[in-house]
DRENMARGU-440852 format. One record per residue: x, y, z of N, C-alpha, C in turn; chain; residue number from 0; residue in one letter. Coordinates in steps of 0.2 Angstrom, whole numbers. Atoms other than C-alpha are relative to their C-alpha. Layout:
% residues N
+-------+-------+-------+-------+-------+-------+-------+-------+-------+-------+------+------+
:  n.px :  n.py :  n.pz : ca.px : ca.py : ca.pz :  c.px :  c.py :  c.pz : chain : resi : resn :
+-------+-------+-------+-------+-------+-------+-------+-------+-------+-------+------+------+
:     X :     Y :     Z :     X :     Y :     Z :     X :     Y :     Z :     A :  NUM :    a :
...
+-------+-------+-------+-------+-------+-------+-------+-------+-------+-------+------+------+
//
This chain:
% residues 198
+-------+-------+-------+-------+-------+-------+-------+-------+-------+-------+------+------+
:  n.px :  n.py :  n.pz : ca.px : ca.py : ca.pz :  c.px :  c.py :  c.pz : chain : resi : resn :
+-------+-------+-------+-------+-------+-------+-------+-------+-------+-------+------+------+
:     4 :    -6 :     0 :     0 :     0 :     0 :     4 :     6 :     0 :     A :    0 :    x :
:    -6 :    -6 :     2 :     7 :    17 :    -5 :    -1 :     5 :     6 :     A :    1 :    x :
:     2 :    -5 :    -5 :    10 :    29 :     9 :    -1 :     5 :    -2 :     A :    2 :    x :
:    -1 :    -6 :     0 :     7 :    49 :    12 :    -2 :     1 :     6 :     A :    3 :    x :
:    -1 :    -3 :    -8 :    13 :    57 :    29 :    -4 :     6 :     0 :     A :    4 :    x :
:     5 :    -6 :     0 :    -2 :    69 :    35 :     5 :     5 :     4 :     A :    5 :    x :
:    -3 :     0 :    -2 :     9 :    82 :    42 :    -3 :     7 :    10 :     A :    6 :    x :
:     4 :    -1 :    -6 :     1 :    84 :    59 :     1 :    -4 :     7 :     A :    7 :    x :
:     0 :     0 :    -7 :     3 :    80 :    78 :    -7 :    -2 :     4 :     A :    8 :    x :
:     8 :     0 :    -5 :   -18 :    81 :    80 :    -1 :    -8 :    -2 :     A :    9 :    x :
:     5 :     6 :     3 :   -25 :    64 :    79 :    -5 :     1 :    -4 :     A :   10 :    x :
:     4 :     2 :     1 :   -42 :    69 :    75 :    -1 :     4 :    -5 :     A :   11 :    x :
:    -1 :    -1 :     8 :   -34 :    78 :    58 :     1 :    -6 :    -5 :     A :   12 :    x :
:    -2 :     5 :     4 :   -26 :    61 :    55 :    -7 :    -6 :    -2 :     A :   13 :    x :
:     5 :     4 :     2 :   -42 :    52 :    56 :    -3 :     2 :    -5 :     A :   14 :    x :
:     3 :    -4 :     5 :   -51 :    64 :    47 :     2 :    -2 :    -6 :     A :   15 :    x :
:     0 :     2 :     7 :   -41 :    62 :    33 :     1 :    -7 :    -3 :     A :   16 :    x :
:     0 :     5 :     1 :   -38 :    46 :    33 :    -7 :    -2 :    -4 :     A :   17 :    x :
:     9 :     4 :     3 :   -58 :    44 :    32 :    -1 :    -1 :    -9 :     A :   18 :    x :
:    -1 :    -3 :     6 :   -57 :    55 :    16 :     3 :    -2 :    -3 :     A :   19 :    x :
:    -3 :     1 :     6 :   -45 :    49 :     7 :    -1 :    -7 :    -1 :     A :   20 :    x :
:     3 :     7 :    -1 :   -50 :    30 :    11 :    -5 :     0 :    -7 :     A :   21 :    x :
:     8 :    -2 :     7 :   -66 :    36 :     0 :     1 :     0 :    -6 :     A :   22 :    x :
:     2 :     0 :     6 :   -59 :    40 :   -14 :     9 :    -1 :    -2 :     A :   23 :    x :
:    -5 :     3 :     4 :   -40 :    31 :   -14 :     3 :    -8 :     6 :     A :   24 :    x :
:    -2 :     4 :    -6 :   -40 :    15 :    -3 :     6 :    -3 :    -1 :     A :   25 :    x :
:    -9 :     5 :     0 :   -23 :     8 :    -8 :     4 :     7 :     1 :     A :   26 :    x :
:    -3 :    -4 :    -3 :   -18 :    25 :     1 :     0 :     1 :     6 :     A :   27 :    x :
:    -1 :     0 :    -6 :   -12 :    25 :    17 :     1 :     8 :     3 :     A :   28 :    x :
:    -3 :    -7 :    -4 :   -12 :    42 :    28 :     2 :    -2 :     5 :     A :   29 :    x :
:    -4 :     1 :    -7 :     2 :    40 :    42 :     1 :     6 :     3 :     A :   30 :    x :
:    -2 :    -3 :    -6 :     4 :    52 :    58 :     6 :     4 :    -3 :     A :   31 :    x :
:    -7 :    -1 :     0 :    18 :    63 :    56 :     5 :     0 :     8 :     A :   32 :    x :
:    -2 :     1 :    -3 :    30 :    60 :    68 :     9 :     3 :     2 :     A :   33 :    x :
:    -6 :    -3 :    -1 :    45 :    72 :    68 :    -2 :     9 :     2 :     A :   34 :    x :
:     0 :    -7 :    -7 :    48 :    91 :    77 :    -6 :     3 :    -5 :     A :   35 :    x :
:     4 :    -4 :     0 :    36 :   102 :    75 :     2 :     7 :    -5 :     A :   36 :    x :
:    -4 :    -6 :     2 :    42 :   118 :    63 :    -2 :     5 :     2 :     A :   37 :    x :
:     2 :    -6 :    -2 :    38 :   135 :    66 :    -4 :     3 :    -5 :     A :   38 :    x :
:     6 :    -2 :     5 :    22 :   141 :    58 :     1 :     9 :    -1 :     A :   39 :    x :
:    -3 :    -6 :    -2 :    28 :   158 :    58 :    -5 :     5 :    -8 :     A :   40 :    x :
:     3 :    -4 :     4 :    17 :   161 :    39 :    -5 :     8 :     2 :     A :   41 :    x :
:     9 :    -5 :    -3 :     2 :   175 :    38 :    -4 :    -2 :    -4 :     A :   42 :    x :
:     3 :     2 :     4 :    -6 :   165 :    27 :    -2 :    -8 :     2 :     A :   43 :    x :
:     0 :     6 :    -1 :   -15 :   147 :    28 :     5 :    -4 :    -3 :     A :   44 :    x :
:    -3 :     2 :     5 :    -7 :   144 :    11 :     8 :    -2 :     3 :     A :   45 :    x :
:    -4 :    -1 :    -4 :     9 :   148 :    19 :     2 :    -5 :     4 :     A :   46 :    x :
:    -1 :     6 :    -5 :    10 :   137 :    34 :    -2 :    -6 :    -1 :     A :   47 :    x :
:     2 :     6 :     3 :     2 :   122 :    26 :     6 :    -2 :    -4 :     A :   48 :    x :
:    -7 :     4 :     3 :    19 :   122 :    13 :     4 :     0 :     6 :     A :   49 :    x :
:    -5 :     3 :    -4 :    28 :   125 :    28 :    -1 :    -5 :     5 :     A :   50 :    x :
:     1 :     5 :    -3 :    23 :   110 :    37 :     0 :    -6 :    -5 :     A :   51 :    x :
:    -2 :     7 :     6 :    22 :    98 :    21 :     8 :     0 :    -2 :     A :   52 :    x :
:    -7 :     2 :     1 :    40 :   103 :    17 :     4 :    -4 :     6 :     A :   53 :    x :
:    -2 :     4 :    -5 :    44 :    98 :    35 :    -1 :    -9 :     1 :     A :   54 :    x :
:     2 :     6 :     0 :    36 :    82 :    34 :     4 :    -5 :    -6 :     A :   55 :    x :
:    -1 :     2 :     7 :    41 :    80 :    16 :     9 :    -4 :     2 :     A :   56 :    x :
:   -10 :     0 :     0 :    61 :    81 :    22 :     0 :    -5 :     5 :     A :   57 :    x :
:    -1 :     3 :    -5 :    60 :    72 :    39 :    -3 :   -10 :    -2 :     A :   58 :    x :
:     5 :     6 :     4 :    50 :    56 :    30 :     4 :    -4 :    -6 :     A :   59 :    x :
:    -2 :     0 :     7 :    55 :    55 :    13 :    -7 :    -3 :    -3 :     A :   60 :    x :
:     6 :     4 :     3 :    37 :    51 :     8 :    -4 :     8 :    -3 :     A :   61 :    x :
:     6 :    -5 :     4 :    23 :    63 :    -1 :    -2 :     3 :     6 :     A :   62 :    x :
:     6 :    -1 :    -6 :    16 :    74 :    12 :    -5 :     7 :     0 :     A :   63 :    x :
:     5 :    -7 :     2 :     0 :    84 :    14 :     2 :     3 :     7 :     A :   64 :    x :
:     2 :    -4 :    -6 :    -2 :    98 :    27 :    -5 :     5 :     0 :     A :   65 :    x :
:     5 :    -4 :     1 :   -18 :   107 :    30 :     3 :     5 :     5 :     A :   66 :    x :
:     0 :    -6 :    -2 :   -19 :   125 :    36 :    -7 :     1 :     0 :     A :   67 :    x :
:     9 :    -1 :     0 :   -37 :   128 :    44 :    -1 :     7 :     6 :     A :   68 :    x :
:     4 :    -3 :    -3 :   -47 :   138 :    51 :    -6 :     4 :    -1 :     A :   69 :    x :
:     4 :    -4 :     2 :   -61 :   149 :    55 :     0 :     7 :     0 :     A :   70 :    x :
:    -2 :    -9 :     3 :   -62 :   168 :    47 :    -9 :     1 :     2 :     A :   71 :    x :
:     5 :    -2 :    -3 :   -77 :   177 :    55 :    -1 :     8 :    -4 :     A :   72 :    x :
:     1 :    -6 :     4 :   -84 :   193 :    44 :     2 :     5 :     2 :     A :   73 :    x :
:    -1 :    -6 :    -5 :   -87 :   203 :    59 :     6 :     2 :     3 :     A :   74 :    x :
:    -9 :     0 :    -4 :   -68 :   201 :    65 :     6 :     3 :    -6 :     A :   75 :    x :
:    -5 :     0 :     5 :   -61 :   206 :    48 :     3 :    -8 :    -2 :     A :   76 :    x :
:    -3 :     7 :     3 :   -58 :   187 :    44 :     4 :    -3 :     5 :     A :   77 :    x :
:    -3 :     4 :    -4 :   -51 :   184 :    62 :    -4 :    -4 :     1 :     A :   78 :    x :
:    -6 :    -2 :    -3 :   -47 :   174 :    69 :     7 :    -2 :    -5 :     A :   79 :    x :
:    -5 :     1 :     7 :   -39 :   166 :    53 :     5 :    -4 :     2 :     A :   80 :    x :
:    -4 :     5 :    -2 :   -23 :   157 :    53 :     3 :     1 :     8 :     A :   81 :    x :
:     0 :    -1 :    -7 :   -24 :   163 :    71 :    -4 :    -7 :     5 :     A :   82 :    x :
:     3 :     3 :    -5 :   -37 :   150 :    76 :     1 :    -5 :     4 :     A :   83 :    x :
:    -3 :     5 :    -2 :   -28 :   138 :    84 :     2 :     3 :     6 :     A :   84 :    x :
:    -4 :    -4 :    -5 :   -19 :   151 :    97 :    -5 :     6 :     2 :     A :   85 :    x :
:     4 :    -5 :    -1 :   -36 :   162 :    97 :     3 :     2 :     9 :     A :   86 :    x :
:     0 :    -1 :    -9 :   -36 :   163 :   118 :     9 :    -1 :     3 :     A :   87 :    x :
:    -6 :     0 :    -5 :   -16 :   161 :   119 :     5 :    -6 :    -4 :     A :   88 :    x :
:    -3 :     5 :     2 :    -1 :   149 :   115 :    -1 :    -8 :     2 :     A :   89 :    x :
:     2 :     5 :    -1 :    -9 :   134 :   122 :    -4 :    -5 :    -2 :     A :   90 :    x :
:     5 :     2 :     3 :   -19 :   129 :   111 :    -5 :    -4 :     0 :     A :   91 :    x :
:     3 :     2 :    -5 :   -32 :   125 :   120 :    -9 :     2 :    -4 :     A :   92 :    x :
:    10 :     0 :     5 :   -51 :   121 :   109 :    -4 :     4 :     4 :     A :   93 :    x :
:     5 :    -5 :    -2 :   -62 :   129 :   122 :     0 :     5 :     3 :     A :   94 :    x :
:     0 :    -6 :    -1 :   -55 :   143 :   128 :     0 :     4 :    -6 :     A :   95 :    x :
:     2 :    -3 :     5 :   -54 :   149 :   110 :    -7 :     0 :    -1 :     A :   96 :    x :
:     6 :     1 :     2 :   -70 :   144 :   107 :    -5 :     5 :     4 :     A :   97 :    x :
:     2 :    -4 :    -4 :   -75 :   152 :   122 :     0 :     9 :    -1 :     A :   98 :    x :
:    -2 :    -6 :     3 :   -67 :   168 :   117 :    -4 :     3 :    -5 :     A :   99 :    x :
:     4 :    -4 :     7 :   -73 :   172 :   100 :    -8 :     0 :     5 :     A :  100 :    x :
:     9 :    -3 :    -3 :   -92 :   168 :   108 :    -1 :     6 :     4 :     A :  101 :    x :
:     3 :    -8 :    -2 :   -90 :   182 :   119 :     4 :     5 :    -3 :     A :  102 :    x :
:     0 :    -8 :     5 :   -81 :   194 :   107 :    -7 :     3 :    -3 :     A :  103 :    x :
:     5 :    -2 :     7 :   -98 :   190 :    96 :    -5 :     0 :     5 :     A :  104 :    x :
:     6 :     2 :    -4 :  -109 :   190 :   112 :    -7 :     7 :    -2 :     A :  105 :    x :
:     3 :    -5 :     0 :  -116 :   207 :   108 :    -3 :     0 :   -11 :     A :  106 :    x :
:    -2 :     1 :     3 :  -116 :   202 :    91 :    -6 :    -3 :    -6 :     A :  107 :    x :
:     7 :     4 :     2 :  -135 :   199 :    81 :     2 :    -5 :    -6 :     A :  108 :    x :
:     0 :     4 :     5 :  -137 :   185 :    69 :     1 :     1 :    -6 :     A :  109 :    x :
:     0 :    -4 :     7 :  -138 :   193 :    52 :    10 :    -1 :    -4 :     A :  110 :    x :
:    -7 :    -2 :     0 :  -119 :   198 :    57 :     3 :    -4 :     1 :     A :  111 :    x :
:    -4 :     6 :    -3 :  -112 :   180 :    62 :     2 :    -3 :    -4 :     A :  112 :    x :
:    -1 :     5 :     4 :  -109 :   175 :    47 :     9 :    -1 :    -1 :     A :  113 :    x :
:    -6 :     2 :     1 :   -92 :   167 :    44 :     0 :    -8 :    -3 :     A :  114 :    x :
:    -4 :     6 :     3 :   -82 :   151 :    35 :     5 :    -3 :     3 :     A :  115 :    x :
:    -6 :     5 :    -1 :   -70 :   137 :    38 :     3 :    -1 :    -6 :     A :  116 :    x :
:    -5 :     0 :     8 :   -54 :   139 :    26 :     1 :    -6 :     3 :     A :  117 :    x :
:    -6 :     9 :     1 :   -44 :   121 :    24 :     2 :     3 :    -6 :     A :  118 :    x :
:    -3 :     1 :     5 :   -30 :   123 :    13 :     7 :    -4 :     3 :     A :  119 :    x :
:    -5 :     5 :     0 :   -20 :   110 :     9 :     7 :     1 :    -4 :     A :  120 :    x :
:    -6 :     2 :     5 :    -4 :   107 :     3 :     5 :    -5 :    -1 :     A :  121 :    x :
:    -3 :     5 :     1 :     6 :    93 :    -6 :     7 :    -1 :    -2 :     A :  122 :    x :
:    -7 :    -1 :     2 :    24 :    92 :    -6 :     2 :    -8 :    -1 :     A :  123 :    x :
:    -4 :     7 :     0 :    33 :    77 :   -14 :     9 :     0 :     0 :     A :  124 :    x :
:    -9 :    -1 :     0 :    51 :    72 :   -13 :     5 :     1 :    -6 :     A :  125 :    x :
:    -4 :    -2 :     5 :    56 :    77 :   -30 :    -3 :     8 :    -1 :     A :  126 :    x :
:     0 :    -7 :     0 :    51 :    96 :   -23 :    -6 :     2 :    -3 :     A :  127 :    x :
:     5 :    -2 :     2 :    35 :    97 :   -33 :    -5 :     3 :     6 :     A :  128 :    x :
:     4 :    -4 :    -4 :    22 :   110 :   -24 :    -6 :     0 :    -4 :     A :  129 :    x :
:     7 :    -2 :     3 :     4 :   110 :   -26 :    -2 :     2 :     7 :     A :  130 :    x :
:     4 :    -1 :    -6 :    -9 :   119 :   -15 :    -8 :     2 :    -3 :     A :  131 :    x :
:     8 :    -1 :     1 :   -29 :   119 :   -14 :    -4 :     2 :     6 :     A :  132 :    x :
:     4 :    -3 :    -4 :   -42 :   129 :    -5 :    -7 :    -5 :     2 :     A :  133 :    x :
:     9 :     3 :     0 :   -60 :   122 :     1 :    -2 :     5 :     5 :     A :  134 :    x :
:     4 :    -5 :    -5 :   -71 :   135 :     9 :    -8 :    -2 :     2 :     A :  135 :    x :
:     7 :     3 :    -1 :   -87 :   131 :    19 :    -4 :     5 :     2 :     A :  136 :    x :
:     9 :    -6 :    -2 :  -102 :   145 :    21 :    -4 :    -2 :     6 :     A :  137 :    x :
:     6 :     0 :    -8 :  -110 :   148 :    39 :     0 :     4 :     2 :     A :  138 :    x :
:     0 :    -4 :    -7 :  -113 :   157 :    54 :     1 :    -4 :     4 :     A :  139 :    x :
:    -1 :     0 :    -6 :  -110 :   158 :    71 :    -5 :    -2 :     5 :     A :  140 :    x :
:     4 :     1 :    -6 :  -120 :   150 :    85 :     0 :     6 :     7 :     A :  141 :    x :
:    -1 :    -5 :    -5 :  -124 :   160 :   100 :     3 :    -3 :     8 :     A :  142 :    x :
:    -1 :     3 :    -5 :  -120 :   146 :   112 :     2 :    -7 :    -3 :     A :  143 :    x :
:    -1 :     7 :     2 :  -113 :   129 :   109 :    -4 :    -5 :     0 :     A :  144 :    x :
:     5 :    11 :    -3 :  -122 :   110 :   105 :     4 :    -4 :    -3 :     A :  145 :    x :
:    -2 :     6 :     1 :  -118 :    94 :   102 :     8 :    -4 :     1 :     A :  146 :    x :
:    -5 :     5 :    -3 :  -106 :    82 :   107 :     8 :    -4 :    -6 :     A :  147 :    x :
:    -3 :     2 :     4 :   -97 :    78 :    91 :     6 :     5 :    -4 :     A :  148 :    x :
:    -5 :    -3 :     3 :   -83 :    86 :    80 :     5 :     3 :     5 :     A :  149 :    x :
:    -5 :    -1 :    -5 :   -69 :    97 :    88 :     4 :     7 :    -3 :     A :  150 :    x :
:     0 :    -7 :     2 :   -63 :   115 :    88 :    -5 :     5 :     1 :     A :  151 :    x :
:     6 :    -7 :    -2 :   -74 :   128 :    84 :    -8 :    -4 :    -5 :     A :  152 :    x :
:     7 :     1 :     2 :   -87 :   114 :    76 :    -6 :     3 :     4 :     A :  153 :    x :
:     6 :    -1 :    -3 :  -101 :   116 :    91 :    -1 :     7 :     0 :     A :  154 :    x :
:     5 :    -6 :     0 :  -105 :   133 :    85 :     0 :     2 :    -7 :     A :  155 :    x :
:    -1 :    -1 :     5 :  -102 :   132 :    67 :    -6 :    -2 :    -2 :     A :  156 :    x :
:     8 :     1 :     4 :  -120 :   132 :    58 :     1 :     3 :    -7 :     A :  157 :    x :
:    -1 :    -1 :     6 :  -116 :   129 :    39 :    -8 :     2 :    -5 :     A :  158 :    x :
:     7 :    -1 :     3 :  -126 :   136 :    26 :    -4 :    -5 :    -4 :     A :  159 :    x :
:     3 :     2 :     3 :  -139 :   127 :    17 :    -3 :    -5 :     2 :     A :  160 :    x :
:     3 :     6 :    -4 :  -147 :   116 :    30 :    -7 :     3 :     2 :     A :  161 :    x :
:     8 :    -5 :     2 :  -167 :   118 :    30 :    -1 :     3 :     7 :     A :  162 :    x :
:     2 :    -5 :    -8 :  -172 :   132 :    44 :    -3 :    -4 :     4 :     A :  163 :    x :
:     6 :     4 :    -4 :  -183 :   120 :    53 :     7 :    -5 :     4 :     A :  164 :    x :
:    -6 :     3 :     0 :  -164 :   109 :    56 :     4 :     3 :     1 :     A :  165 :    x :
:    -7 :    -2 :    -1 :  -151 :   119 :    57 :     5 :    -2 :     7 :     A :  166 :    x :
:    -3 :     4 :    -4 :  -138 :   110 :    67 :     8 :     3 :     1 :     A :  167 :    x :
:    -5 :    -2 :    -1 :  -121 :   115 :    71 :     4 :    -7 :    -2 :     A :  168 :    x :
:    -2 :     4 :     2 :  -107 :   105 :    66 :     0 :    -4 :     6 :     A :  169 :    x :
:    -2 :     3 :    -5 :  -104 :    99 :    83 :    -6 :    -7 :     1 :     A :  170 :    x :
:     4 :     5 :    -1 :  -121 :    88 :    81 :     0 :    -3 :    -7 :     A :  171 :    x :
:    -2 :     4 :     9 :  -115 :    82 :    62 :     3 :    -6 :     3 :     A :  172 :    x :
:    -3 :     7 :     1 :  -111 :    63 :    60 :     9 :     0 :    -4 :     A :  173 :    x :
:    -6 :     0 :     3 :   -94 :    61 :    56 :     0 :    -2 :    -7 :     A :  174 :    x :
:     1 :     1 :     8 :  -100 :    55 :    39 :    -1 :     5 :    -7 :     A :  175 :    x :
:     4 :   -10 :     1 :  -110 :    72 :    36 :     8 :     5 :     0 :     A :  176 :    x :
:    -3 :    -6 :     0 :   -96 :    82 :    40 :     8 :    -1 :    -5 :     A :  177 :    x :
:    -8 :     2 :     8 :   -79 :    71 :    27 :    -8 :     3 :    -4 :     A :  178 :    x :
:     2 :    -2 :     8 :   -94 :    75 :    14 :    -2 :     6 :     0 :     A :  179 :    x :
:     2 :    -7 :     2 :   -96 :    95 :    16 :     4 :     3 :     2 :     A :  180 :    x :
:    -3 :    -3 :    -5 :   -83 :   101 :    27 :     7 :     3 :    -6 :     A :  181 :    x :
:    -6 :    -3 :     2 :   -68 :   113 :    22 :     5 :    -6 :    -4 :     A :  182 :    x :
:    -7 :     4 :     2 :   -55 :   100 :    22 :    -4 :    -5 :    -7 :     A :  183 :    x :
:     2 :     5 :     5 :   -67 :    89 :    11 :    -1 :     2 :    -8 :     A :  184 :    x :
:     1 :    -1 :     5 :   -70 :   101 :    -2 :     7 :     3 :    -1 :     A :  185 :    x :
:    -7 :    -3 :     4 :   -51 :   108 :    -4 :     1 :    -9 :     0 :     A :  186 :    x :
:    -2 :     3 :     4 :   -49 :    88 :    -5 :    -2 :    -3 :    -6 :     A :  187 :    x :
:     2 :     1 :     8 :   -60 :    86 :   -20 :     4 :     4 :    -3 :     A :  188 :    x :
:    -5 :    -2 :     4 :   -48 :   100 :   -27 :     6 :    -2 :     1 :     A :  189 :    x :
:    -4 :     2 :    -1 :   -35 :    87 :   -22 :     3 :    -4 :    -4 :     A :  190 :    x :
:    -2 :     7 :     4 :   -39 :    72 :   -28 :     3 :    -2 :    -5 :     A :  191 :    x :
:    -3 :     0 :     8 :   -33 :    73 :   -47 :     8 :     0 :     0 :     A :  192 :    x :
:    -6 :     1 :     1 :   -15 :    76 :   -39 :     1 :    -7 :     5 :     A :  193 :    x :
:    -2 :     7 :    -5 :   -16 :    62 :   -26 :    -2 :    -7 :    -5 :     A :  194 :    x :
:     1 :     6 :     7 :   -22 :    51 :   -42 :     7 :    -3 :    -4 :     A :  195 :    x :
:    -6 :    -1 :     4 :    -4 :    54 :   -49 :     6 :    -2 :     5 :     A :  196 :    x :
:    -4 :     4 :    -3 :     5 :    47 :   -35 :     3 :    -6 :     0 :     A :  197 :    x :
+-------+-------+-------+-------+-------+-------+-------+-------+-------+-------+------+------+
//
């Protein structure tokens, strides 16, 4: 089976993509990265995405992706952005970030909540080839958090296009529901074509 090192420390990115790319290349395996951590130092997703795939890429010698996520918020100027991870601090700590943004937008009516989850990816191979692909998800902000599921700033994310009578936050999405709609799923449909070529 052919490998690609996902270049990530979070488990519950590695599973994630694994799900994903299971779907649409089973005789591809996603492995754990498991060497130092670089210094994200970008101001762009794009940015920090190649610098963690070239990290991955060197330390390996295997194909490696690196995603660059987050959520960008209207009302915030597109904070917290490649910020979201360190919203509340260098500890990167999910619910006090979470907790944050909720009270920056607590004053904050519905209409105005509206914000996305950026995923961009990037795929370095060990003959130096660079590719990067974006996937953007449409929603708003919750005023309070639900559900038990996903991770991050899911339980307050409310994507668009779900009937008004249901609107559900991702935090109560099926982890099935959310590989087929979410940021990272739709920057890897703008993926797939190069991971076919592997």
């Amino acid at each position: 089976m052919a490998r690609i090192v996902l270049a990530t420390h979070n488990p519950h990115k590695v599973e994630e993509f694994g799900q994903i790319v299971a779907g649409a290349r089973p005789d591809l395996e996603v492995v754990g990265y498991d060497g130092p951590e670089p210094v994200e130092d970008g101001v762009t997703f794009a940015a920090n995405a190649l610098i963690k795939a070239r990290a991955a890429c060197a330390h390996t010698a295997l194909p490696a992706l690196a995603d660059d996520s987050g959520i960008c918020v209207d009302v915030l100027g597109g904070a917290p952005g490649v910020f979201s991870a360190y919203w509340a601090g260098h500890r990167k700590d999910a619910r006090a970030n979470l907790d944050l943004l909720l009270d920056q937008l607590s004053d904050i009516a519905d209409p105005h909540r509206t914000a996305r989850f950026v995923s961009t990816i990037a795929l370095v191979r060990p003959d130096g080839t660079e590719d990067v692909v974006e996937g953007v998800w449409p929603g708003r902000l919750a005023a309070v958090a639900s559900g038990e599921g996903g991770f991050g700033y899911d339980p307050i994310f409310i994507p668009d296009g779900q009937p008004a009578d249901a609107e559900r936050t991702v935090g109560a999405w099926t982890a099935a529901e959310k590989n087929a709609g979410s940021h990272r799923a739709r920057a890897f449909r703008a993926l797939l074509p190069l991971l076919r070529g592997l």
